[in-house]
PDBQT receptor file of N, H, CA, C and O in Angstrom, charges set to zero:
ATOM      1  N   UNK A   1     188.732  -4.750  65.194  1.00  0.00    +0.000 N 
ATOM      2  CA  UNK A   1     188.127  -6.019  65.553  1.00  0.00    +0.000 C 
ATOM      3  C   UNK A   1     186.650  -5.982  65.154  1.00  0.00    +0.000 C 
ATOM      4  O   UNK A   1     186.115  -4.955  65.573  1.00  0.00    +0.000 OA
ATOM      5  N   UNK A   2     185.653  -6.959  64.330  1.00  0.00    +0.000 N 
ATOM      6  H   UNK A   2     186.088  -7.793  63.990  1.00  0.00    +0.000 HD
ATOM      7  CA  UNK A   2     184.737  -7.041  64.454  1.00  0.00    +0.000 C 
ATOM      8  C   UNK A   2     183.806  -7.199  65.407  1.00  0.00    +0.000 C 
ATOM      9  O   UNK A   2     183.854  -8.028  66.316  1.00  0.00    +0.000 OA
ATOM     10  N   UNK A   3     182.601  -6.077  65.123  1.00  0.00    +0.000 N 
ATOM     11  H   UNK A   3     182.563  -5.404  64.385  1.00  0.00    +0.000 HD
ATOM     12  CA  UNK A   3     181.614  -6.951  66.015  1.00  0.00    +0.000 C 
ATOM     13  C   UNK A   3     180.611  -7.641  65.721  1.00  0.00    +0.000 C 
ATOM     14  O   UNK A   3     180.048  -7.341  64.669  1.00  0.00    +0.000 OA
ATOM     15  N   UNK A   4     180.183  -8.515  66.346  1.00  0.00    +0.000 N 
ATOM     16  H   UNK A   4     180.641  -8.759  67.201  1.00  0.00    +0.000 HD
ATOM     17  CA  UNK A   4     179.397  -9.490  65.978  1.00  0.00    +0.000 C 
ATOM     18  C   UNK A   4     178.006  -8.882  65.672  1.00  0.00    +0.000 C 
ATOM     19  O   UNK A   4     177.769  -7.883  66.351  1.00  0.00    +0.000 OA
ATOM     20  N   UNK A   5     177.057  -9.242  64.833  1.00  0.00    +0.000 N 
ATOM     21  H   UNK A   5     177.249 -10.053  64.282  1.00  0.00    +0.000 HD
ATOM     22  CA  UNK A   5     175.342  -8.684  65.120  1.00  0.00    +0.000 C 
ATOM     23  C   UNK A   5     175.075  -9.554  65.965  1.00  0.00    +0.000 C 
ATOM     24  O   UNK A   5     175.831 -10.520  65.856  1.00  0.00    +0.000 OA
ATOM     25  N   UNK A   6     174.138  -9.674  66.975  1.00  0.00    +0.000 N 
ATOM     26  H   UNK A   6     173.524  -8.890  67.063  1.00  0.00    +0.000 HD
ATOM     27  CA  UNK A   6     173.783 -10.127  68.193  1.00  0.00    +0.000 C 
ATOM     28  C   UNK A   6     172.234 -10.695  67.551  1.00  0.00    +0.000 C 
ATOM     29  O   UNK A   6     172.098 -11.886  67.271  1.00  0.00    +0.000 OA
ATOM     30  N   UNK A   7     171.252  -9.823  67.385  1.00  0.00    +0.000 N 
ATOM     31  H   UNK A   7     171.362  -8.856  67.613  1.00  0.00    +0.000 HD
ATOM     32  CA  UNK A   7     170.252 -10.792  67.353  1.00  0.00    +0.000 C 
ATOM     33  C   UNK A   7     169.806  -9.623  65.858  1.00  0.00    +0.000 C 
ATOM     34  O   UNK A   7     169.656  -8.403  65.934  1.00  0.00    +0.000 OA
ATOM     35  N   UNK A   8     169.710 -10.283  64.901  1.00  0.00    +0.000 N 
ATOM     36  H   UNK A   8     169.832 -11.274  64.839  1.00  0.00    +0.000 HD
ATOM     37  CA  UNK A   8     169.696 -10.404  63.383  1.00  0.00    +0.000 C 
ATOM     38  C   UNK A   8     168.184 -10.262  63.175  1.00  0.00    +0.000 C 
ATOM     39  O   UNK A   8     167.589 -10.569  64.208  1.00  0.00    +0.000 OA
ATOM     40  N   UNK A   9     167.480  -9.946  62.312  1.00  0.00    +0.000 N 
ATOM     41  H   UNK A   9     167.963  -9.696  61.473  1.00  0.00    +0.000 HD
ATOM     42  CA  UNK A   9     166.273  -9.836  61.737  1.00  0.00    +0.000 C 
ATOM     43  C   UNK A   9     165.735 -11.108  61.158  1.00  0.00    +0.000 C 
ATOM     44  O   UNK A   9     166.393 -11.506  60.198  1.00  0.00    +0.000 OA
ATOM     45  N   UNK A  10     164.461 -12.028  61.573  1.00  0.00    +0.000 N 
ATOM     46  H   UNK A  10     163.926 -11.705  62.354  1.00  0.00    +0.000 HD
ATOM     47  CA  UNK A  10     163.889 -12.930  61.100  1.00  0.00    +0.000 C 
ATOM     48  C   UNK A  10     163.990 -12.822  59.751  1.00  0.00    +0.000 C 
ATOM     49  O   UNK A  10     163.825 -11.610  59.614  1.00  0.00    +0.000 OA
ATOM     50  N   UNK A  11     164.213 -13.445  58.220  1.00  0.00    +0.000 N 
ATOM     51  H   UNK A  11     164.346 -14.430  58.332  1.00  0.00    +0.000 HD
ATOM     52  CA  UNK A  11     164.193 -13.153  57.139  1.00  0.00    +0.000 C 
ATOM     53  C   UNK A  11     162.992 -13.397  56.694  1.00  0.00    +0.000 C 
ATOM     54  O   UNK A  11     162.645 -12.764  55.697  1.00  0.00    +0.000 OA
ATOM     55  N   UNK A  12     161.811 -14.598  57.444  1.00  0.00    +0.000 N 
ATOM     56  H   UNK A  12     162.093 -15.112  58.254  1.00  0.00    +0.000 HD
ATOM     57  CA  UNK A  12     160.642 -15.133  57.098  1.00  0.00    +0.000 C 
ATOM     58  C   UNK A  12     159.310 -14.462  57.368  1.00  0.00    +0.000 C 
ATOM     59  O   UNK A  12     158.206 -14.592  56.840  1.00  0.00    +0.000 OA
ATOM     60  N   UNK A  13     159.809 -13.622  58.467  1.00  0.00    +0.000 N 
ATOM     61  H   UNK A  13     160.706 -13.516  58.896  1.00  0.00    +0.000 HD
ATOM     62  CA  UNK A  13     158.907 -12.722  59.494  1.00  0.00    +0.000 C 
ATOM     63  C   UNK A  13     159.155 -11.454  59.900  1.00  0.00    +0.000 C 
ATOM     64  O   UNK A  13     158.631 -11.044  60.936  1.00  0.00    +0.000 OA
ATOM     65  N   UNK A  14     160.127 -10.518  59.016  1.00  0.00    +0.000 N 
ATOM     66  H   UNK A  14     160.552 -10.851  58.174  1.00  0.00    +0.000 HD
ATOM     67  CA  UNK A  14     160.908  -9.709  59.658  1.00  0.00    +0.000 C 
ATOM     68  C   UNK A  14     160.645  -9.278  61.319  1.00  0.00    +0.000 C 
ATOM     69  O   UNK A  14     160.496  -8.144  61.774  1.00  0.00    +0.000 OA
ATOM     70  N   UNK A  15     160.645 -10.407  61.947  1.00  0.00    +0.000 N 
ATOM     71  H   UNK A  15     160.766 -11.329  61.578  1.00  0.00    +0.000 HD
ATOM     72  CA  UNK A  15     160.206 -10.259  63.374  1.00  0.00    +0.000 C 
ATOM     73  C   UNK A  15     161.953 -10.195  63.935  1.00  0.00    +0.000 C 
ATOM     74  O   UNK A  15     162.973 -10.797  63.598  1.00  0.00    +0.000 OA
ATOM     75  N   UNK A  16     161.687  -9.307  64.781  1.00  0.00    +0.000 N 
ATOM     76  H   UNK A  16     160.859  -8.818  65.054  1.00  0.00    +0.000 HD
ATOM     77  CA  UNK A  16     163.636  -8.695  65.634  1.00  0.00    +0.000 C 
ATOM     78  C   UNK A  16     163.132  -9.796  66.854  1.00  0.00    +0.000 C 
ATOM     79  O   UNK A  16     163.792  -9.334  67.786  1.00  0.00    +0.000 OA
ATOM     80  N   UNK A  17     162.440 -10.870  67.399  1.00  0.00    +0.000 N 
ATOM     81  H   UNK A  17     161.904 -11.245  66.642  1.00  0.00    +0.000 HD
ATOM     82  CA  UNK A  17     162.674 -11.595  68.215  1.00  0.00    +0.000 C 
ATOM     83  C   UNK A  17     162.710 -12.547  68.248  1.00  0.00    +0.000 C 
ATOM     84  O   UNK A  17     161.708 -13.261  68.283  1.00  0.00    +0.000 OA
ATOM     85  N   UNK A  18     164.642 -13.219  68.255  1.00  0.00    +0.000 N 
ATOM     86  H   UNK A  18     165.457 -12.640  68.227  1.00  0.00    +0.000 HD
ATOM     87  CA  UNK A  18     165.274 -13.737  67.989  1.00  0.00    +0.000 C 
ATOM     88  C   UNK A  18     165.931 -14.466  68.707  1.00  0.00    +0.000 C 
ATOM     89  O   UNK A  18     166.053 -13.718  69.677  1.00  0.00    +0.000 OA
ATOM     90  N   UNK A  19     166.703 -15.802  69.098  1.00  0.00    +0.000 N 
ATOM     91  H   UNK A  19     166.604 -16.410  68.311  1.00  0.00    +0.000 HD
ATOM     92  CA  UNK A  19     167.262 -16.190  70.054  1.00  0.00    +0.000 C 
ATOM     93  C   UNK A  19     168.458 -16.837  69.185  1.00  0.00    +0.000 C 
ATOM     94  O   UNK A  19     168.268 -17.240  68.038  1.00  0.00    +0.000 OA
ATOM     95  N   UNK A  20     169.667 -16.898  69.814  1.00  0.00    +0.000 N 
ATOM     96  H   UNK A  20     169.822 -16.570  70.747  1.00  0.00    +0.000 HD
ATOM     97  CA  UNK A  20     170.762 -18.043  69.079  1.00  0.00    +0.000 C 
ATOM     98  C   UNK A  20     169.982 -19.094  69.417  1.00  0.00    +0.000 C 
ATOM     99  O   UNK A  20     169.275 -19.407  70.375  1.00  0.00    +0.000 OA
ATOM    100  N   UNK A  21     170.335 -19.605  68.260  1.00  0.00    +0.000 N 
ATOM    101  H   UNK A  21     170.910 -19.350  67.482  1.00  0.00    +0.000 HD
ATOM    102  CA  UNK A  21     169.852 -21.395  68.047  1.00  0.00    +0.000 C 
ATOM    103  C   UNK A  21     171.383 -21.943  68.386  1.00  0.00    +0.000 C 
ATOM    104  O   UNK A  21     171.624 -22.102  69.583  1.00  0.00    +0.000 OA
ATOM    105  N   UNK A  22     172.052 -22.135  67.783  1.00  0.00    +0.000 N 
ATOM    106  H   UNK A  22     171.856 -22.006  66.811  1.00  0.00    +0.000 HD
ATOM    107  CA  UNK A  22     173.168 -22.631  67.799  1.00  0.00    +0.000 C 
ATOM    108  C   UNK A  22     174.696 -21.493  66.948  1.00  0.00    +0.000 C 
ATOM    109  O   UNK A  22     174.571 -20.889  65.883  1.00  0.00    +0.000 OA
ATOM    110  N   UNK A  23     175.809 -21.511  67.707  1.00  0.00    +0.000 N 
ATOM    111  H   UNK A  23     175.910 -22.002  68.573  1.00  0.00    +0.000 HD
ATOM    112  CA  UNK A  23     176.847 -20.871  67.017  1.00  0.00    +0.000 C 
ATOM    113  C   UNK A  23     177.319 -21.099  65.758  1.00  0.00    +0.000 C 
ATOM    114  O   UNK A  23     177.788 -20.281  64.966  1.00  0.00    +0.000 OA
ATOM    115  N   UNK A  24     177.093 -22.765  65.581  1.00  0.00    +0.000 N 
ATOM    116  H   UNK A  24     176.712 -23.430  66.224  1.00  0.00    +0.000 HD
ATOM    117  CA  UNK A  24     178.035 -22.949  64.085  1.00  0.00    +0.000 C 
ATOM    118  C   UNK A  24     176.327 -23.471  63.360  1.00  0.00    +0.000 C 
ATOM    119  O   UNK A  24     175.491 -24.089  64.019  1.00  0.00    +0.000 OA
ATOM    120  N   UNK A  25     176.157 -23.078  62.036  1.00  0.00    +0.000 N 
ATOM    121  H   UNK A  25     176.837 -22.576  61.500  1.00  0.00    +0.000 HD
ATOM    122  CA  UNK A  25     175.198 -23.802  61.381  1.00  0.00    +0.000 C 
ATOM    123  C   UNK A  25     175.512 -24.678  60.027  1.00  0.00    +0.000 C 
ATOM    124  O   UNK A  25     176.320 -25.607  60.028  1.00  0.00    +0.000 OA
ATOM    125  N   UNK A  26     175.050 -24.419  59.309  1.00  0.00    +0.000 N 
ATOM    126  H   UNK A  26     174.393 -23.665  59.308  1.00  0.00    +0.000 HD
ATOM    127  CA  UNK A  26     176.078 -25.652  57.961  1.00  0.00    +0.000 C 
ATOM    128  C   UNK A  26     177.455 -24.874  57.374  1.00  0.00    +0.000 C 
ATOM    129  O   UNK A  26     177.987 -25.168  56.303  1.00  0.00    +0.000 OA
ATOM    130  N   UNK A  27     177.949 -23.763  58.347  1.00  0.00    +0.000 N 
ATOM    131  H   UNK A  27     177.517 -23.525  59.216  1.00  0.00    +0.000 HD
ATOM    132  CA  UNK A  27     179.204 -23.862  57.950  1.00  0.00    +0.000 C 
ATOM    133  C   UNK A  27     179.412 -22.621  59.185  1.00  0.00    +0.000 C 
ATOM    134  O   UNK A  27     178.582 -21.864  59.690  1.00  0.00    +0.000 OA
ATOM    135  N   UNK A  28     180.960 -22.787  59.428  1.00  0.00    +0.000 N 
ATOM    136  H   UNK A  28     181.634 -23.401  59.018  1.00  0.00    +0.000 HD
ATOM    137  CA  UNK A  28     181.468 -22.274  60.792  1.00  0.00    +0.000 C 
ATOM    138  C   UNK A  28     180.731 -20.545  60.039  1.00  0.00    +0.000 C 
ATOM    139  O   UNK A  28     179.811 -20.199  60.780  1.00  0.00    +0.000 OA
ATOM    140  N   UNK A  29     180.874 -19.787  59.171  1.00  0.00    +0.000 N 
ATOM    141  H   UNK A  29     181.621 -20.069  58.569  1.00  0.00    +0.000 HD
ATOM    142  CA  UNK A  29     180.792 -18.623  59.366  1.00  0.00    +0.000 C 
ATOM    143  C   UNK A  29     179.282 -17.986  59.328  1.00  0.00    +0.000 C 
ATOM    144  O   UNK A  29     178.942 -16.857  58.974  1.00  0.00    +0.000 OA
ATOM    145  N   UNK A  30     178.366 -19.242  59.881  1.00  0.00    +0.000 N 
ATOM    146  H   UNK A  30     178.642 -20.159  60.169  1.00  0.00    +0.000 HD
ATOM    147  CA  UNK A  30     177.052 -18.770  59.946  1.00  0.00    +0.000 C 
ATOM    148  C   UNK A  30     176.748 -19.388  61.390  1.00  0.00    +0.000 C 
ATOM    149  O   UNK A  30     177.299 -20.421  61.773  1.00  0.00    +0.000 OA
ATOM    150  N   UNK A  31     175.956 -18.775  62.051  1.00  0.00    +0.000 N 
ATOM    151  H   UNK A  31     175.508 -17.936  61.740  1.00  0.00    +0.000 HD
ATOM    152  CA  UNK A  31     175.087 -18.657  63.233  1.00  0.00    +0.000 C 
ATOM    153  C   UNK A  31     173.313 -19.280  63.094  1.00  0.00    +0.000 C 
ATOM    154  O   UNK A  31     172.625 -18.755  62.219  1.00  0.00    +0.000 OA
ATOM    155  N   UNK A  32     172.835 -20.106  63.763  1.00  0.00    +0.000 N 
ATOM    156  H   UNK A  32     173.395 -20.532  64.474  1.00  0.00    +0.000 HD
ATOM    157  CA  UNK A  32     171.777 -20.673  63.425  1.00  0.00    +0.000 C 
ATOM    158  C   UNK A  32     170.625 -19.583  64.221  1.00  0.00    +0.000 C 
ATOM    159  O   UNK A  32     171.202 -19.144  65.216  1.00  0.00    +0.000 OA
ATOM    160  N   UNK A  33     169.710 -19.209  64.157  1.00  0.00    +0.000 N 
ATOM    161  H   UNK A  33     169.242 -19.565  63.349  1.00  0.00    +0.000 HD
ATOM    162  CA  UNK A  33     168.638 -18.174  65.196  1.00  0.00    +0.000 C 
ATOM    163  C   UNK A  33     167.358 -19.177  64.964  1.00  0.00    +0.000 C 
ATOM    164  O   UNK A  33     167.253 -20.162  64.235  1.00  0.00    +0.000 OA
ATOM    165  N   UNK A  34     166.474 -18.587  65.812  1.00  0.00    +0.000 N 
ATOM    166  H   UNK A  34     166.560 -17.786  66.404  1.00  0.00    +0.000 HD
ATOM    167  CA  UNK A  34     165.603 -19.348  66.197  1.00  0.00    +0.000 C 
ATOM    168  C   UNK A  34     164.575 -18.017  66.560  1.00  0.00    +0.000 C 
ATOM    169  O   UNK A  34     164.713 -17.274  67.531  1.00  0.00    +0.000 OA
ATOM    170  N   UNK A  35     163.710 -17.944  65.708  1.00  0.00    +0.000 N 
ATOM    171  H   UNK A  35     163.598 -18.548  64.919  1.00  0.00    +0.000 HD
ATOM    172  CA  UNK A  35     162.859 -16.951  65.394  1.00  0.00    +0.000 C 
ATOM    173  C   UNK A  35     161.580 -17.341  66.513  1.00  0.00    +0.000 C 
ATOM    174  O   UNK A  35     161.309 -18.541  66.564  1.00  0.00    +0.000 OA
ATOM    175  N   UNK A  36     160.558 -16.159  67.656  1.00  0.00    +0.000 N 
ATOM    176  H   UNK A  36     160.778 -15.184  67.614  1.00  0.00    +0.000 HD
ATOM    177  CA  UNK A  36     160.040 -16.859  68.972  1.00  0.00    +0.000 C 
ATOM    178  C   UNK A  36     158.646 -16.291  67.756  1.00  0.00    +0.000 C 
ATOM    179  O   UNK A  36     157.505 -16.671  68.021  1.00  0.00    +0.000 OA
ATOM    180  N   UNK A  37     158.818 -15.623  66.802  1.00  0.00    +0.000 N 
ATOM    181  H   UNK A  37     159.744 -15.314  66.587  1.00  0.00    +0.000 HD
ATOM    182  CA  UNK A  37     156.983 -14.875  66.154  1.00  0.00    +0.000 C 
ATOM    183  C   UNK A  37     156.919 -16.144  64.973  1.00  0.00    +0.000 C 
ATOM    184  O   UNK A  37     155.739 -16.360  64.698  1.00  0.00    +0.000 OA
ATOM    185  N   UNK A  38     157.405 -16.607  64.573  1.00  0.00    +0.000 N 
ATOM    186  H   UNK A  38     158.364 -16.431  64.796  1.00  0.00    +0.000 HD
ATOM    187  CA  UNK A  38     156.465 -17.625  63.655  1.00  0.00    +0.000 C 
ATOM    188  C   UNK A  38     157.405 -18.747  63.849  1.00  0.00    +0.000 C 
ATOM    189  O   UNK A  38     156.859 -19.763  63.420  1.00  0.00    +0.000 OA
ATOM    190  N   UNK A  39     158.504 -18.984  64.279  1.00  0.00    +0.000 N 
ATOM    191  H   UNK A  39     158.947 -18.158  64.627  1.00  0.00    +0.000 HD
ATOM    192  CA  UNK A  39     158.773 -20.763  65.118  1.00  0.00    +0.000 C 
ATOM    193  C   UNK A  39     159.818 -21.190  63.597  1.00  0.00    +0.000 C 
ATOM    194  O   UNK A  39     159.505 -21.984  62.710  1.00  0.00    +0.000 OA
ATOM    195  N   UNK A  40     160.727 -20.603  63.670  1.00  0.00    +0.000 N 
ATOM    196  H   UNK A  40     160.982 -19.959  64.391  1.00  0.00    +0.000 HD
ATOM    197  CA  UNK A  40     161.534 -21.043  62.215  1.00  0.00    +0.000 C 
ATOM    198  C   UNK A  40     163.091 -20.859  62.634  1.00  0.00    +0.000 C 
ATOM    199  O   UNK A  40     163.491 -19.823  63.165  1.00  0.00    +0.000 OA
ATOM    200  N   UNK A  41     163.800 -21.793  62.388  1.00  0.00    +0.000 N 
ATOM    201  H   UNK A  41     163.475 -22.635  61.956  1.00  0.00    +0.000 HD
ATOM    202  CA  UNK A  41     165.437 -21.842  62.589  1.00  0.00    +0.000 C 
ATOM    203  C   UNK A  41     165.723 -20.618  61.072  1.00  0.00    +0.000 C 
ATOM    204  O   UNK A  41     164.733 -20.383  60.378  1.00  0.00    +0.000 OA
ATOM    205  N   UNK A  42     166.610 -20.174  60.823  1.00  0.00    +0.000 N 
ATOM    206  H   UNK A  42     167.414 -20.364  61.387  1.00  0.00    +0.000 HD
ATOM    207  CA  UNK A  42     167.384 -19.330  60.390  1.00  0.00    +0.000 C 
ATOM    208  C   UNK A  42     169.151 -19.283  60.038  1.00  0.00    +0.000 C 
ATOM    209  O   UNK A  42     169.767 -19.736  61.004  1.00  0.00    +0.000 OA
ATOM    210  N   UNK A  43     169.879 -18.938  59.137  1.00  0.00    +0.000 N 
ATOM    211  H   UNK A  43     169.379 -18.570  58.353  1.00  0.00    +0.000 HD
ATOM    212  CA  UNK A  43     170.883 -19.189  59.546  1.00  0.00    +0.000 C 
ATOM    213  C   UNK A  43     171.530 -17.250  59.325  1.00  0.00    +0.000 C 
ATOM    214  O   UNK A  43     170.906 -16.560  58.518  1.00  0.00    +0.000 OA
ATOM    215  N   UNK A  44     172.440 -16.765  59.908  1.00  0.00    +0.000 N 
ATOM    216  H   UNK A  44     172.947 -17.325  60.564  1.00  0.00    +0.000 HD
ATOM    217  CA  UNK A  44     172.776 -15.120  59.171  1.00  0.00    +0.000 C 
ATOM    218  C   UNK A  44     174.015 -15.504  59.198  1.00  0.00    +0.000 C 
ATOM    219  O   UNK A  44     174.299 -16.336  60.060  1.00  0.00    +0.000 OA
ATOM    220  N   UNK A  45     174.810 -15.151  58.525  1.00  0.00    +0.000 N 
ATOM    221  H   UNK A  45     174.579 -14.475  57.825  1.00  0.00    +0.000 HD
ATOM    222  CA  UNK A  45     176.369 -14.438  57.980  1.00  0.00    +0.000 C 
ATOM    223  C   UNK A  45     176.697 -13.873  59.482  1.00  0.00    +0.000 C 
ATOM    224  O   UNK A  45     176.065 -12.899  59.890  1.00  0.00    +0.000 OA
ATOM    225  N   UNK A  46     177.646 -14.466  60.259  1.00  0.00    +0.000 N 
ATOM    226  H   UNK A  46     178.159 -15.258  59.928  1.00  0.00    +0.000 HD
ATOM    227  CA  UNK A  46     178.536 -13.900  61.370  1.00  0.00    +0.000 C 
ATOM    228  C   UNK A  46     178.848 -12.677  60.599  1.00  0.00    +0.000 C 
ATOM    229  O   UNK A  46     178.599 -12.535  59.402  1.00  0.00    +0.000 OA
ATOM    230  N   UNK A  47     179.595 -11.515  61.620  1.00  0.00    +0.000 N 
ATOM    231  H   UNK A  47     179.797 -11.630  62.592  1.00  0.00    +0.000 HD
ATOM    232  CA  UNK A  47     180.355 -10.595  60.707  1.00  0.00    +0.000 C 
ATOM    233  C   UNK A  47     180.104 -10.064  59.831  1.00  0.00    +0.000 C 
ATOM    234  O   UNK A  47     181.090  -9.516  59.337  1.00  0.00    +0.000 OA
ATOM    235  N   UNK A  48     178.925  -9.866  59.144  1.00  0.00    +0.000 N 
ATOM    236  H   UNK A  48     178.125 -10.312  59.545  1.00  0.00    +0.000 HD
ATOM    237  CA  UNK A  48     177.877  -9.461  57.720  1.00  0.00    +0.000 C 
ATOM    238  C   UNK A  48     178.222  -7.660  58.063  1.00  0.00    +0.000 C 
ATOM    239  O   UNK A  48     177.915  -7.100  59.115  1.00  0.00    +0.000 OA
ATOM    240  N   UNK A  49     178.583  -7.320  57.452  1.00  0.00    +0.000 N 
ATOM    241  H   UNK A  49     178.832  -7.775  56.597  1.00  0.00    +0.000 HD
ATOM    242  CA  UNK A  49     178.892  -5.632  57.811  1.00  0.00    +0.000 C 
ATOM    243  C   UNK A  49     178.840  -5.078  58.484  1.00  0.00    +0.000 C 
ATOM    244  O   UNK A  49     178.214  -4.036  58.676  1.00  0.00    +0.000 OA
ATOM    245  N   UNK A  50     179.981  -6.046  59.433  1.00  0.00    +0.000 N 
ATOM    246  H   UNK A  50     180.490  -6.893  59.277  1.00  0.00    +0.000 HD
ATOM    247  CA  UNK A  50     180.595  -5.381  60.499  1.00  0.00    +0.000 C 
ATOM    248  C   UNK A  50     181.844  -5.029  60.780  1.00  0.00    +0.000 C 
ATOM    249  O   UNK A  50     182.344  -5.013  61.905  1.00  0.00    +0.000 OA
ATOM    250  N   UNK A  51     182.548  -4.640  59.404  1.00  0.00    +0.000 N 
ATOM    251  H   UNK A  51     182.142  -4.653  58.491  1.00  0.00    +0.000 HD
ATOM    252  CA  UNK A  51     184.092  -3.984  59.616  1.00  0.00    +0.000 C 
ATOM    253  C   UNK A  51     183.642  -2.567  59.171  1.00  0.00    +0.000 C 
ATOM    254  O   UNK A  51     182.902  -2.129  58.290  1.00  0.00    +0.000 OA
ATOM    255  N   UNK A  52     184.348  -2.081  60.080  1.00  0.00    +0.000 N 
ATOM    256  H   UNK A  52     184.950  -2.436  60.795  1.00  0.00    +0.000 HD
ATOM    257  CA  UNK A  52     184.356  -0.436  59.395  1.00  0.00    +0.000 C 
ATOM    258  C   UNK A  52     185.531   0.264  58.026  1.00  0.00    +0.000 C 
ATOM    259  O   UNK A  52     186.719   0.203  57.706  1.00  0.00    +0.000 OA
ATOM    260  N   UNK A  53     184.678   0.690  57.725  1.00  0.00    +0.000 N 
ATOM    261  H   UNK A  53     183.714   0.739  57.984  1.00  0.00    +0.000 HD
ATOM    262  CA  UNK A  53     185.246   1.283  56.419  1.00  0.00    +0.000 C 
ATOM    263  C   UNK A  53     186.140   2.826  56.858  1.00  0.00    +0.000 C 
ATOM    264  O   UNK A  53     186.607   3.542  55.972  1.00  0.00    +0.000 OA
ATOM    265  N   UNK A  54     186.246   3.100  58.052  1.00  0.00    +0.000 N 
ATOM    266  H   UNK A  54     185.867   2.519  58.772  1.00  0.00    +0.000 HD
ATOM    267  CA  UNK A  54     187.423   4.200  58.220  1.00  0.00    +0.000 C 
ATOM    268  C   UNK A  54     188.272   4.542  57.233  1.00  0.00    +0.000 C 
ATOM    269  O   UNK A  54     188.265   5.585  56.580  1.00  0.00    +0.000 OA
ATOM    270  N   UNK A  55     189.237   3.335  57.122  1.00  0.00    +0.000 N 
ATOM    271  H   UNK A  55     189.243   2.488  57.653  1.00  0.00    +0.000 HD
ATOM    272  CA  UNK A  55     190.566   3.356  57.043  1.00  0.00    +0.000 C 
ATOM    273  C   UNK A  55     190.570   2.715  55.780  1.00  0.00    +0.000 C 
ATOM    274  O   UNK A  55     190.874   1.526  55.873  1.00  0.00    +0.000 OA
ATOM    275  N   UNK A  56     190.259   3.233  54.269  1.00  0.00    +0.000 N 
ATOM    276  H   UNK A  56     190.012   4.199  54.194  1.00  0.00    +0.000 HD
ATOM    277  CA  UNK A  56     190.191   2.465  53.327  1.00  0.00    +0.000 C 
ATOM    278  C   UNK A  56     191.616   2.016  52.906  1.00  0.00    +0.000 C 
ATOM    279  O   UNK A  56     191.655   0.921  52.344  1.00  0.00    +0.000 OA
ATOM    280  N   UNK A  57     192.694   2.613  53.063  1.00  0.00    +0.000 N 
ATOM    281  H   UNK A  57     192.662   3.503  53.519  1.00  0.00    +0.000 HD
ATOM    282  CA  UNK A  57     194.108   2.472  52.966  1.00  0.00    +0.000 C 
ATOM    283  C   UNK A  57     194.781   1.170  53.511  1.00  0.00    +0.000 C 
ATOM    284  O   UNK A  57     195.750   0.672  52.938  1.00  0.00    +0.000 OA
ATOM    285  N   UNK A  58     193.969   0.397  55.168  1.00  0.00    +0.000 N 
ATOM    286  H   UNK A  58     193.182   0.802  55.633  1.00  0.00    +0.000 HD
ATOM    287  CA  UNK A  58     194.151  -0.640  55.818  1.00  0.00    +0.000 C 
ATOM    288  C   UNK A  58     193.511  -1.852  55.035  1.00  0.00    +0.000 C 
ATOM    289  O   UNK A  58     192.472  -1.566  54.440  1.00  0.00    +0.000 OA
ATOM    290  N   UNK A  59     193.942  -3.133  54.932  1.00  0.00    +0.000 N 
ATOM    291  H   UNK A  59     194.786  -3.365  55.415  1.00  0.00    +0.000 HD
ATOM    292  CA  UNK A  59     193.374  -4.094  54.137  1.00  0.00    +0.000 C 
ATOM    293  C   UNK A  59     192.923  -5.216  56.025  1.00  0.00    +0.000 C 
ATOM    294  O   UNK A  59     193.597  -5.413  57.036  1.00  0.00    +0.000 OA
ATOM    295  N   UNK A  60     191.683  -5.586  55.664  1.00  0.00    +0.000 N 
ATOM    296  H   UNK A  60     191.136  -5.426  54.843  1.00  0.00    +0.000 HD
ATOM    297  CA  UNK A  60     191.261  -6.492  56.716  1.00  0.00    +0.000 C 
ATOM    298  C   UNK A  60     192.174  -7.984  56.019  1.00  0.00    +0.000 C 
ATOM    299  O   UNK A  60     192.721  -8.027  54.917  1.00  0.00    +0.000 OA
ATOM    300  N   UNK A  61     192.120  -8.877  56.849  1.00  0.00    +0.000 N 
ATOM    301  H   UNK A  61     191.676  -8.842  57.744  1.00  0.00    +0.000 HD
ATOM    302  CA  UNK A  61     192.602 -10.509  56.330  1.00  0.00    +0.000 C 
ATOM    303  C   UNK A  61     191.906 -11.329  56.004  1.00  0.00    +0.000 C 
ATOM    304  O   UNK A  61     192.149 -12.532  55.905  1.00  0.00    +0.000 OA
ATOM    305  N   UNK A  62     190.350 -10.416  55.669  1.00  0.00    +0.000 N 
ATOM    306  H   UNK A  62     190.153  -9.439  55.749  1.00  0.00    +0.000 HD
ATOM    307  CA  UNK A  62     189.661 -11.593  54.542  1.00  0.00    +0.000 C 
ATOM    308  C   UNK A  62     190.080 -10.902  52.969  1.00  0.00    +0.000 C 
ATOM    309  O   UNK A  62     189.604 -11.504  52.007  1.00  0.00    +0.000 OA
ATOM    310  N   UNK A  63     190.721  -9.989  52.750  1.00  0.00    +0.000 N 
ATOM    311  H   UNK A  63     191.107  -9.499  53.531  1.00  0.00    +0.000 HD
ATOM    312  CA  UNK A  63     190.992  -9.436  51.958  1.00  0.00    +0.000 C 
ATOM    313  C   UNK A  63     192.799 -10.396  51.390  1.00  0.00    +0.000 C 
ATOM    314  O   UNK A  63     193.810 -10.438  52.092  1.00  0.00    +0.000 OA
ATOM    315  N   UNK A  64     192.647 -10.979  50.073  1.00  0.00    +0.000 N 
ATOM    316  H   UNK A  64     191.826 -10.945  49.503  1.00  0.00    +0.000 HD
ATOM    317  CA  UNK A  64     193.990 -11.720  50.067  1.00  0.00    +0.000 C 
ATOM    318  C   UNK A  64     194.461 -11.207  48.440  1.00  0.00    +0.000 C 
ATOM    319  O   UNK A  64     195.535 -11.575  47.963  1.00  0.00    +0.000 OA
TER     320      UNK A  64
């Protein structure tokens, strides 16, 4: 099961303090943040390398 990244790196500010803005942003598999060090919405990749590579033999179901 994936886990989610929780609070993501500002891309504008590399500032780590971060709040969800909103869950869905211009498309369900992005997350909107809301950066509190320079005041800027954001959007990151849900799920962005967060499957583990253990089991290279297992195929995940974004894999088709």
């Amino acid at each position: 099961m994936p886990v989610e990244k929780e609070n993501p790196t500002c891309p504008f500010c590399d500032g780590k303090n971060v709040e969800l803005y909103s869950s869905f942003g211009t498309a369900q598999l992005v997350r909107q943040y809301y950066c509190l060090n320079c005041k800027t919405v954001f959007e990151s990749i849900r799920w962005k390398g967060s499957f583990s590579t253990d089991r290279p033999h297992e195929h995940s179901d974004l894999n088709v």
